[in-house]
Each structure stands twice: as C-alpha cells, then as structure tokens.
C-alpha positions in Angstrom: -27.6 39.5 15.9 -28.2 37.2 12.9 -29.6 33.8 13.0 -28.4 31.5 10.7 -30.2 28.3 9.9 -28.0 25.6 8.3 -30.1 22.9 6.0 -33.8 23.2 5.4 -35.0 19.8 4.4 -37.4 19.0 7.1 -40.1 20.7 9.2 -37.7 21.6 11.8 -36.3 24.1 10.3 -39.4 25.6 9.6 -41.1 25.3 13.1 -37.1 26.9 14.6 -37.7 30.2 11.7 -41.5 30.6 13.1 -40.5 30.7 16.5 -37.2 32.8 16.7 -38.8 35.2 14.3 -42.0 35.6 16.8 -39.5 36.9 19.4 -38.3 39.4 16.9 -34.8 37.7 16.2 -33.6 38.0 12.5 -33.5 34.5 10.6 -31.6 33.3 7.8 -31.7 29.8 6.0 -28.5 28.5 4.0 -30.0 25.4 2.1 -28.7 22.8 -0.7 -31.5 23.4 -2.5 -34.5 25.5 -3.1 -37.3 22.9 -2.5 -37.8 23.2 1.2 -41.2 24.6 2.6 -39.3 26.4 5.3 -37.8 29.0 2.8 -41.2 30.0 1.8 -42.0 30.9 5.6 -43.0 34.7 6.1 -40.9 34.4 9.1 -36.8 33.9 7.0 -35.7 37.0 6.3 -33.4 35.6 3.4 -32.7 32.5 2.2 -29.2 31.2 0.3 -29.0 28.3 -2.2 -25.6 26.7 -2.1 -23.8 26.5 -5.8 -21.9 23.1 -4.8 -23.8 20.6 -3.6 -21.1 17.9 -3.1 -17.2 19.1 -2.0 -17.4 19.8 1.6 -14.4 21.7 1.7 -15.9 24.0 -1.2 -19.6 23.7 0.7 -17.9 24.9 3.7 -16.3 27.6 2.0 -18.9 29.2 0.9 -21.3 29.0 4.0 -18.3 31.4 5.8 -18.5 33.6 3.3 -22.4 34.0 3.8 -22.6 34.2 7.7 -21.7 37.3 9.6 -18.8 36.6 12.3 -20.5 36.3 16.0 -23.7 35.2 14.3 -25.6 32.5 15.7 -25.3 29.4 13.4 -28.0 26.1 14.2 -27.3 23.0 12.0 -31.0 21.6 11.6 -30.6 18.0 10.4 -28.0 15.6 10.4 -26.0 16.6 7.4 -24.8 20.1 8.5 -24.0 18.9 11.9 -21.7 16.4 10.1 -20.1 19.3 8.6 -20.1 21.4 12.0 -17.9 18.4 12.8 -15.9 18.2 10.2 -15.0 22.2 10.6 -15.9 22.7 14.7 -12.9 24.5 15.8 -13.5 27.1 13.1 -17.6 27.3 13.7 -16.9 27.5 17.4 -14.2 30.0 17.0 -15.9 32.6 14.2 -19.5 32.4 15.0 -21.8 30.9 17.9 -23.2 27.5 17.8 -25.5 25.8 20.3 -23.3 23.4 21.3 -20.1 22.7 24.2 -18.0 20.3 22.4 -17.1 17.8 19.9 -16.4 15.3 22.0 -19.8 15.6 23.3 -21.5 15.1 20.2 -19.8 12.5 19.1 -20.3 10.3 22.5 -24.1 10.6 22.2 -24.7 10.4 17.9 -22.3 7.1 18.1 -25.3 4.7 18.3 -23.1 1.9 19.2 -20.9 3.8 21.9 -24.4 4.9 23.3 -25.6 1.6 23.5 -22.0 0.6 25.5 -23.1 3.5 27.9 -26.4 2.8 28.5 -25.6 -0.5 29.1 -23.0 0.2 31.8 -25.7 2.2 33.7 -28.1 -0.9 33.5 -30.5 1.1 30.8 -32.1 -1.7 28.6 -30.6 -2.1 25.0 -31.6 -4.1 22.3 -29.4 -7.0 21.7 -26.9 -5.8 19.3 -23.6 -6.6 17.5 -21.1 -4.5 15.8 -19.9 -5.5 12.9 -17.1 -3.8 11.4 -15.4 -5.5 8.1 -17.2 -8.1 5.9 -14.9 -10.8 7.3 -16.0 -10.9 11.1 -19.9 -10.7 9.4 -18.9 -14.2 7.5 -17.6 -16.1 10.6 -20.9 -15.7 12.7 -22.9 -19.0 11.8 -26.2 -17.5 10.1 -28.3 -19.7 12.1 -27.8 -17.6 14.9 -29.8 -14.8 13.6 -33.5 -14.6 14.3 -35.9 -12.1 12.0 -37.4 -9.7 11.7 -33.5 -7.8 12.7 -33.1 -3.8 12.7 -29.9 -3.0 10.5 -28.1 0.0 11.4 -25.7 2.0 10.4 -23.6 3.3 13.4 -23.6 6.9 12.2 -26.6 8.4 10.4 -24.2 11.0 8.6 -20.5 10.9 7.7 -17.7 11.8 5.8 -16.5 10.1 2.6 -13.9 11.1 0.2 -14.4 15.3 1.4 -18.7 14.5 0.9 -21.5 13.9 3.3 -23.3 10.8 3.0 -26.1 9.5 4.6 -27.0 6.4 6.2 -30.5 4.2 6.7 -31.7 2.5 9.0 -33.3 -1.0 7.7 -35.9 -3.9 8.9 -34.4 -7.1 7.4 -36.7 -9.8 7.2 -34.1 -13.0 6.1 -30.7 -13.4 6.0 -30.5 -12.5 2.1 -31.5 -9.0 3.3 -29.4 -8.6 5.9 -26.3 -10.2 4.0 -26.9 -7.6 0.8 -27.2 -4.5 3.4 -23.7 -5.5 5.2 -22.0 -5.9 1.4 -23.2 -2.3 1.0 -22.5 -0.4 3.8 -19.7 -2.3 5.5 -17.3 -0.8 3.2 -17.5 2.7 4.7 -19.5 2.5 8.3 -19.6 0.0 10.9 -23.1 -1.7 11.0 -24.8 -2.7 14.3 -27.3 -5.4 14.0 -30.1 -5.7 16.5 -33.2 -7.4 17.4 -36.0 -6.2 16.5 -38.3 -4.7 19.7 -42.0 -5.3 19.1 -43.9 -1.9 20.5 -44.0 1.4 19.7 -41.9 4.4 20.0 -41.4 7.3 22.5 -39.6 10.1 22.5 -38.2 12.3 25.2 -37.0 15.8 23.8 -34.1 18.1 26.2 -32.4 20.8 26.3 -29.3 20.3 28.8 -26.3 22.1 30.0 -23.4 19.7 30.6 -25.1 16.7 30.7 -27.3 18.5 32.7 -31.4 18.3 31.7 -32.9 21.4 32.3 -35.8 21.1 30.0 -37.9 17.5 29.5 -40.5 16.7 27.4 -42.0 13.4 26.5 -44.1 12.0 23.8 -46.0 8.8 22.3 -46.3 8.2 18.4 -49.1 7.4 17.9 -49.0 7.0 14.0 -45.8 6.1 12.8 -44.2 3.2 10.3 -43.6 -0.7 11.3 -40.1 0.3 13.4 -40.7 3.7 14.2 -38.9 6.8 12.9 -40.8 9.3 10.5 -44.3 10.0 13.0 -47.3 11.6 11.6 -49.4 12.1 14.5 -47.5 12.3 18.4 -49.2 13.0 21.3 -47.7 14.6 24.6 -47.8 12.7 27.6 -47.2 13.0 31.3 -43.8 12.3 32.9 -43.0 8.9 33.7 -40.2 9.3 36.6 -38.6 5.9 35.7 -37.9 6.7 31.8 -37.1 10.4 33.1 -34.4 9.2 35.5 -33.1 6.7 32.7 -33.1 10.0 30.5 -31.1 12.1 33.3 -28.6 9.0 33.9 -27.5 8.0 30.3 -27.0 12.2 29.9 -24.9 12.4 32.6 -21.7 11.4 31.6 -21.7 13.0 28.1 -20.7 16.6 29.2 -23.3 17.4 26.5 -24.9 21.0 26.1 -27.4 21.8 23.7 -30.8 20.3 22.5 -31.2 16.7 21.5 -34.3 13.6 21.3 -33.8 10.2 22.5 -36.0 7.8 21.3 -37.3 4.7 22.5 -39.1 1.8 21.7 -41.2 0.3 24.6 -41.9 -3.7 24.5 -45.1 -4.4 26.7 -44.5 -7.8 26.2 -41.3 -7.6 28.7 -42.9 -4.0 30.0 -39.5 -2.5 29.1 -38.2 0.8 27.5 -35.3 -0.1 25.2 -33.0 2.8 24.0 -32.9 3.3 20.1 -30.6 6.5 19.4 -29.8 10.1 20.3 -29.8 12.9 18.1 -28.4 15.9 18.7 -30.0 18.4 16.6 -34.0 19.3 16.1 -36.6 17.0 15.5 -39.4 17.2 12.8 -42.2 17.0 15.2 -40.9 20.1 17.2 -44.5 22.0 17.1 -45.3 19.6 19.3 -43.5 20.6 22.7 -43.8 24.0 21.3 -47.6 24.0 21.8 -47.8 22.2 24.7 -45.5 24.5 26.5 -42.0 24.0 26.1 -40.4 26.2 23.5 -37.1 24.8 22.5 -35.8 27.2 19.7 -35.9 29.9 22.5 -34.6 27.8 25.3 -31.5 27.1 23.1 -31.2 31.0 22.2 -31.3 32.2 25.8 -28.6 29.5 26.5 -26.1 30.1 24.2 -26.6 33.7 23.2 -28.3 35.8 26.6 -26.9 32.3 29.0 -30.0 32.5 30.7 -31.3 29.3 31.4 -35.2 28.6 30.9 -37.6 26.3 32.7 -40.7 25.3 31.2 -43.7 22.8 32.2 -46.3 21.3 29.5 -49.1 20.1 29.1 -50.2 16.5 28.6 -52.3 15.3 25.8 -51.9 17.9 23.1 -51.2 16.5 19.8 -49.1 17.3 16.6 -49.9 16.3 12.5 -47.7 16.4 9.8 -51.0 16.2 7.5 -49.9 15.1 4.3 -47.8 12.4 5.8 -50.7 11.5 7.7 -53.0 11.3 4.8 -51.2 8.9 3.0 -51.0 6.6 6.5 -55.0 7.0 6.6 -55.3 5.7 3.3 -53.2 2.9 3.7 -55.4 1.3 6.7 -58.0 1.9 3.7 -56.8 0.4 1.4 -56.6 -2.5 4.3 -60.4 -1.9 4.7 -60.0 -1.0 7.8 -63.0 1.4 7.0 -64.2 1.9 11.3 -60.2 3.1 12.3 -60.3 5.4 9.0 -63.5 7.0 10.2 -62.5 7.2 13.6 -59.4 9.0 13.1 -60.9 11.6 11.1 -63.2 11.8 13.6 -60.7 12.3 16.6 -58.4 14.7 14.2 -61.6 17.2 14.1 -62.5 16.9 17.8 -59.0 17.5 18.9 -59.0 20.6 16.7 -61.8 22.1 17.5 -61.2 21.9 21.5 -57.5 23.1 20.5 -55.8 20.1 21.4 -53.7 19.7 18.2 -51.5 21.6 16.1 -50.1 21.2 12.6 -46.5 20.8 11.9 -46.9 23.1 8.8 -50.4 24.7 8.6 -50.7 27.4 10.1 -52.9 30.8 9.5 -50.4 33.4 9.7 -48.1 31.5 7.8 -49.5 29.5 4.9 -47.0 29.9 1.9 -45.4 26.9 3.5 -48.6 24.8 3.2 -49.2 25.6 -0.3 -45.7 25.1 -1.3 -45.3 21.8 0.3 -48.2 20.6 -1.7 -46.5 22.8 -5.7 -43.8 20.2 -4.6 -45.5 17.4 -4.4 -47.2 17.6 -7.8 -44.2 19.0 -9.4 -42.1 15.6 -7.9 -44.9 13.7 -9.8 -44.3 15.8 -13.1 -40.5 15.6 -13.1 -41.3 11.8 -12.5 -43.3 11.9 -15.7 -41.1 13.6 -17.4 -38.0 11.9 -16.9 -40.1 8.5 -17.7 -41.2 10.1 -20.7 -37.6 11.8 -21.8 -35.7 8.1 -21.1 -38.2 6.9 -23.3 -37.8 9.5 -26.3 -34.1 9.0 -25.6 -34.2 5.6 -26.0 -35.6 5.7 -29.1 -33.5 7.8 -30.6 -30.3 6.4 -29.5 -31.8 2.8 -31.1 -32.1 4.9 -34.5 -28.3 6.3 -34.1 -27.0 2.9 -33.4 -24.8 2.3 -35.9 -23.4 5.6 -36.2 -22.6 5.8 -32.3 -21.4 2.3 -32.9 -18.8 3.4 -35.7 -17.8 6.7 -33.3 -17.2 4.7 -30.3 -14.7 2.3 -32.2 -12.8 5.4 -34.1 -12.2 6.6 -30.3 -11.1 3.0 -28.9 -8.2 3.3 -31.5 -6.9 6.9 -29.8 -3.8 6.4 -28.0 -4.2 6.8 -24.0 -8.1 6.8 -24.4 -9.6 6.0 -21.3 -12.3 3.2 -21.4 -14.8 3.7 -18.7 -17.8 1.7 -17.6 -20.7 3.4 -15.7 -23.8 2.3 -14.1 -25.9 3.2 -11.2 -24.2 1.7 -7.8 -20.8 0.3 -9.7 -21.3 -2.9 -7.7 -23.0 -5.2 -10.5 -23.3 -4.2 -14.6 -20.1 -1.6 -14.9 -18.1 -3.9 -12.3 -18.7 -7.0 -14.2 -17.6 -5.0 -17.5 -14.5 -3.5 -16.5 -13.1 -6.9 -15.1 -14.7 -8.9 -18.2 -13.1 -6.0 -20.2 -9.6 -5.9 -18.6 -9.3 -10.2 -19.0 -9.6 -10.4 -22.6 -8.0 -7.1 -23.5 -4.6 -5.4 -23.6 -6.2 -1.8 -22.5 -7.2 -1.4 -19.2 -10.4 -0.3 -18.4 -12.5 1.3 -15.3 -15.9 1.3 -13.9 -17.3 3.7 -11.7 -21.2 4.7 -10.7 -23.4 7.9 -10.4 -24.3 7.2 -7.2 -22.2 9.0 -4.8 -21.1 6.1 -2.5 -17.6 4.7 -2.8 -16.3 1.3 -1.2 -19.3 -0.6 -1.6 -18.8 -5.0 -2.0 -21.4 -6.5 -4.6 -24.2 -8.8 -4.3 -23.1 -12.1 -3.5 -25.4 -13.7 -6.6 -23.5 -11.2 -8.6 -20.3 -13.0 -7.9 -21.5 -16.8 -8.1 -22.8 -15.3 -11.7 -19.8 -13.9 -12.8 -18.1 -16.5 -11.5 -19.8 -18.9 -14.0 -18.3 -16.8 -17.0 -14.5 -16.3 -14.9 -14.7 -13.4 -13.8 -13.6 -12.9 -10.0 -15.7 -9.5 -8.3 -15.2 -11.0 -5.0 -12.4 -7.8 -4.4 -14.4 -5.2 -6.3 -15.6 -2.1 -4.2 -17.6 0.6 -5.8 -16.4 4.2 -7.2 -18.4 7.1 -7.0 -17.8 9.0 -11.0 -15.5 12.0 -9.0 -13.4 9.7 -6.9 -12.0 7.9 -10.3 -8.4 8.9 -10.4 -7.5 9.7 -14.2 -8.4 11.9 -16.9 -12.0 12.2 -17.2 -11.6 14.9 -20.1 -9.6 12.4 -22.2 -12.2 9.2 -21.9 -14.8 7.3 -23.5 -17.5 6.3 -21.4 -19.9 3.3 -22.0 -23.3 3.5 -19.9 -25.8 1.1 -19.4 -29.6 2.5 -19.7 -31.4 5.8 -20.4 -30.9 7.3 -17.3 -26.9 7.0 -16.8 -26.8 8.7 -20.4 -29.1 11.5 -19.1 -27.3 12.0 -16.3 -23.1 12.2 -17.9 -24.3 13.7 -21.1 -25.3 17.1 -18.0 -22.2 17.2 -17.0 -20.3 19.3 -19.5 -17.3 17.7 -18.5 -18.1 14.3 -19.4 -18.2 14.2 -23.4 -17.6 10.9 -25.4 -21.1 9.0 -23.6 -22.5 6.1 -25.6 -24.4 2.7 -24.5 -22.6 0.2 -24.2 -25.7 -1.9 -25.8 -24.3 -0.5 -29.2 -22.1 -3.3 -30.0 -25.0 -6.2 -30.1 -27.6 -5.5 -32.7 -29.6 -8.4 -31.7 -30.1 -7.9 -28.0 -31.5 -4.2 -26.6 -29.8 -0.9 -26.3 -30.9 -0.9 -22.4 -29.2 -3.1 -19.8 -31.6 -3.2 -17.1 -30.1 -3.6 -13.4 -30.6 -6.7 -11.3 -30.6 -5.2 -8.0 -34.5 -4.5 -8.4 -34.3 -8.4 -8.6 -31.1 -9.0 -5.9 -31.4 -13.0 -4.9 -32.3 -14.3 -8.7 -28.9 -15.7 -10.4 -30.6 -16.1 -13.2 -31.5 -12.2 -13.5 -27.7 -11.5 -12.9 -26.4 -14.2 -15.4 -28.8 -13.2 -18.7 -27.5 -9.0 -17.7 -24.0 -10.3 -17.5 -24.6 -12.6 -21.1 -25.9 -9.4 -22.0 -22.6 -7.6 -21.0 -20.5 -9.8 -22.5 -21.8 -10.6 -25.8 -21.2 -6.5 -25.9 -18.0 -6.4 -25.3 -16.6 -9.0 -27.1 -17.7 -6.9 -30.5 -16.2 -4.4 -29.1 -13.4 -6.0 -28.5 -13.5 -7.9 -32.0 
C-alpha cells in the first residue's frame, strides 16, 4: 500500500517520509510547489508538483487523479486538511485517512468552540472575546482593552471564494493595531481577542482513538518567539499528571481519532496552564517525540491501516533543533550583547550532542540532501529578492522613458466602447479602492478595483477613510477583491496599476493584456505610487498617495 503525503511545506512532512520509509512503507509527497526540503529526502519514493495552485475544486481534481484508490492519504499542515474538509466524504470513501470524522475535527481546530469546552470542564482559558462583524468590534468602549492583546483568527485555514487561505495569529500592542487587524480579517473569519499570557509554551503531543489518548507526550520550548509558536529548540519533559488529566478531559468529548498537539502557555505568575489551540495534524518539531521514544507516524499507520493500537513510553530530557531557525535566534541575543547566553548555548548544544541527548529536525547522516537543500533555498530566496529589487528598478526606468507613449495608448483604449477600467493594487483596501470610487464620482464610466493579493472581503484602514473623506470620497462600504473574484470581462479591460511590482506581476499572466501605471497621466509627480500601509496610522502618508491618485485621474479623465 501507498502512502500519500499531502503538502510539504514544513519539517513534518519530512520527519513523517523518514520514518514510514524506515519501516519499509512506500511514500509519496503531492506538494504546491517544488521548494520543500522533504521532497529531496532519500526516503519519498516520488514526489508531484501540483499545476494549479489556487482553485480548490481543480486542486482537488487533480490530487484524485494522482492517488491510488485504498491508498493511505496524511494531510501534513493545515492547508490540505482544510481541503480534506472541504472534500471528506469523498477522501473517506476512496482512499484512507487517519481520521474518524468531520465533526471531530472541526470541534477541536475551532479555537473559539475549544475555548467554550474547555471552559465548561473548568480548564483555564485566556480571557477572550469573539468578535464576529465590524459592528459588534465598534460598540465595545476601547478603554476596556488592556495591551499587549493576542489577536486571533478563529480558524487558521479556510475556504474563500473555492481557495484556501490562511490565517495569523498576531500580538497587538495598542488599539491602532488591533483596530487595523479586525478591518482586515473580520470580513471573512471571526476574530477572538485575548489577553495576552506572560510564560512560555508547552506542548502535549497524542495520538487518540475516540477521544481516547492512547499515546502522550509532553514538551517545554525552550527557544521560541515573544508569544510562542515557531520553537527552535524543545526539550522533552516528564509527565505532569495535572496538565495530563486536563489533556485526557478536554479530549474527551470530541469523539476525535487521529494524531493532534495542544499547546499551552503556562503563567508562573498565577502558576496556571492556560489552553492556546489544538491542531489536528503533525507538528514541525515531530523528531522530537520520535527520539525520545514515541513514534507517532507509526502509531497512526498501525491505527488506521493494521488497527493495532501502540503504546509507547519516552524519555525525559532529550532535545530537538531546527538549526537554522536556531541560528538566527542565537544571533539575535547577540546582537542584544548578550555575549555569556550566546556562549552558553553553544556550549549546551555540543554537550547535549555529544552524550546523544539531542536530535536535529533536519540533519541527519543518512539523509542529508534535505540539509543542503534547505540551505540552496535560502540563498536562492535572497537572489530572487535581489533580483526582483533589481528587475522593478530596470522596469521602472523604462516605463518612465515610455511615458508618453503608454500615456497616448491608454487614452486610445478609454475611448473603446464597453472597455473595462480597472484599478489594481496590492490588498485593494487603500490606492485602487480610493481610485475606483474617485473614478466612478466624476465620470460617466464605471470603473473597478481589485488586488493581487488573494484575500477578498477585506474593510480599509480607518485613516484611509478620514483621508478620503477630506477629498469626498466615502470607502467606509468598500471590501477588497481578490483579481479572479472580479465578475466581468477581464480579456476586454484596461488595467491601471500602481508600482513596479503590480505591473510585474499582471503583465505574467497572459490573460491580462492592456497593463499601464496609472502614474502616466501626471508628468510632474512619479510613475510609482508607493503604498501607505507600510506607514498605516499617518493621515498625512494616506492623503499626499490619494493627492497623488487624484491629480492622475483627473487627466485622465480631462
């Protein structure tokens, strides 16, 4: 039987390949894209690169066409589980997947209907409140709120307009922050804002069978970011029967089968564990419970494929390094002259190693094509960086010399019966929003706006709208468009972008002819319109764009 890995954009997948392969099962990786270490593992038998990378319908279409009916199918990251959901009946009914139910997924990855259960049970949860339209955010009095807050998304993946899109978790610091984040995300996800827990995180990692856990291990990170998430360095630890039995309790009533991490953050202030999240796939620091004892990939693969059901024990203070992730945490507490803790972790990292007390989450001796690759991607990220920096510059320039020629070309196509004028800019919330409504007040023709960034529904900034408000212009009812989700005829359209990049990016896409700056129109002020979201709570940034904006349009217009 085939093993089918589904997404390979973290070390999970990786660590899963290693370890099934080791038992002589035969592993196959269906990616996105082709710059993920795990492909390069010795250990995946074949790896697919998908040709769409946005329709789920047509993503799912051509993942059933690539896996073998009854094969074993493990979405590795929180994207493919989303489209496990989206397609479960099908999945469940074609091939194998490690898991019981929907409805069991969905109770424990809901972070705020996991908070409502834990809750109920008398686990400790953050304080937190749900907000679910823009209007119910307004109404709380903002005095109420006390920073640093933890803004989060209720689901880290879901479905918009037939694509995946992912959420983030944020640290807001003042209620400018947290006010921007709602007007971007309320649109399409409820939002739960919570206090923020001073500590550090733990994780407990399971494998359970109907709620059931049958396999527990726990860990401390011991190197990790300001709020926890993304560990460079963990470190197994003993059981501790209280955060154990608040593990088995909040299970319980989920029904859930399959493997899954919930993760903590422990105050010893208030000497309390509060729950964070669950997540029910694998986790990037898997090596870790691997080798201290407790081999999840294979646990799940006796479940679900043999139904045997494995008991393990591990030991206690083993550790696991993602090393180039670590690195760059080392140098920051550097860079902080914090010279004695530098030394004394490079110190620790070589004892620890040498006694063979910590593992590597992708080094390893009999596998090292994934180490070398990891690092061809990260100077190859840097180049393409270059590149585009130096390509948006050339382009730039050349556009400046074309000016008035693009200028004359643009106006011939305005005059075209049923032309389509559309604006475009990054997030469609601010520079193309402002033009289409500034457009569509002073002209005849109606225009549209849209963005290359793939999120739909999406309010703008609120200094956006006191600025346009200043020139008449109303954005208060604006909500983004993603380029595809514009409903007319793209073929037939003239499309006015707003900097290097945007031009870049439409001029691709064979389908999208007719591509000029809007900065043509104004010979006295630059080509490029820069974007005030890198400068979000200035009204001044947003009213000299939108001057900017409008002094364009009204030649256009003219």
């Amino acid at each position: 039987m085939k093993t089918f890995i589904l997404g390979s954009n973290d070390r999970a997948a990786l660590t899963v390949s290693r370890e099934l392969a080791k038992q002589g099962f035969h592993v196959e990786i269906i990616s996105l894209t082709s710059s993920c270490i795990s492909l390069k593992s010795k250990y995946v038998k074949k790896s697919y690169i998908l040709k769409n990378k946005e329709d789920i319908n047509e993503i799912f279409n051509e993942i059933i066409k690539i896996i073998e009916p009854g094969s074993f199918v493990i979405p590795i990251n929180d994207y493919f589980l989303t489209l496990v959901l989206s397609f479960f009946q099908i999945f469940k009914e074609s091939f194998i997947i490690p898991y019981n139910s929907k409805e069991s997924i969905l109770k424990i990855i809901d972070k705020y209907n996991l908070l409502i259960e834990a809750s109920k049970i008398g686990i400790d949860i953050p304080d937190s409140l749900l907000i679910k339209n823009i209007d119910s955010f307004y109404k709380i009095d903002k005095n109420t709120f006390k920073y640093p807050l933890i803004f989060k998304p209720r689901f880290s993946c879901l479905e918009q307009n037939n694509r995946i899109i992912t959420t983030e978790v944020k640290k807001v610091n003042n209620y400018n922050e947290l006010e921007m984040q709602i007007r971007l995300n309320i649109g399409y996800v409820d939002v739960i804002i919570q206090n923020y827990i001073e500590g550090f995180g733990r994780a407990i990692n399971f494998f359970a069978v109907n709620g059931d856990i049958k396999n527990y291990f726990q860990y401390e990170r011991i190197h990790e970011p300001g709020f926890g998430g993304g560990s460079s360095l963990r470190k197994s630890i003993k059981v501790e029967p209280k955060l154990k039995k608040t593990s088995l309790d909040l299970l319980k009533s989920s029904d859930y089968s399959g493997i899954g991490m919930i993760e903590y953050r422990y105050c010893p202030n208030k000497k309390k564990y509060f729950i964070m999240e669950i997540n029910a796939r694998f986790w990037g620091s898997l090596s870790l419970p691997v080798f201290s004892g407790i081999n999840f990939p294979v646990i799940l693969y006796d479940y679900f494929i043999k139904g045997k059901i494995s008991k393990s024990t591990y030991l206690a203070e083993k550790y696991s390094k993602h090393v180039l992730k670590d690195t760059k945490w080392l140098f920051i507490k550097l860079k902080n002259n914090k010279i004695k803790l530098f030394l004394s972790e490079i110190k620790s990292d070589f004892v620890r190693y040498v006694s063979n007390d910590m593992t590597f989450d992708v080094e390893k001796k009999n596998d090292f094509k994934p180490f070398l690759f990891q690092y061809v991607l990260l100077f190859s990220s840097l180049h393409i960086k270059i590149y585009e920096i130096i390509y948006r510059f050339l382009i730039f320039i050349y556009k400046n010399k074309t000016r008035n020629k693009d200028r004359k070309q643009a106006l011939n196509l305005l005059l075209a019966d049923n032309i389509n004028i559309v604006f475009v800019c990054r997030g469609n919330i601010i520079r193309s929003a402002f033009a289409e409504n500034y457009f569509n007040k002073l002209s005849e023709s109606r225009s549209y706006s849209c963005g290359t960034l793939y999120k739909s529904e999406r309010l703008s900034p609120i200094k956006a709208l006191e600025a346009a408000k200043n020139i008449d212009v109303d954005l208060k009812y604006h909500k983004s468009k993603y380029i595809n989700d514009l409903e007319i005829d793209l073929s037939n359209s003239v499309f006015f972008v707003m900097n290097p990049k945007q031009y870049i990016e439409l001029s691709k896409r064979k389908k999208y002819e007719n591509v000029y700056f809007l900065g043509i129109f104004d010979k006295d002020r630059s080509l490029d319109i820069k974007d005030p979201y890198y400068n979000p709570y200035d009204l001044k940034t947003y009213s000299k764009i939108f001057e900017q904006i409008k002094s364009n349009i009204d030649l256009m217009i003219k």
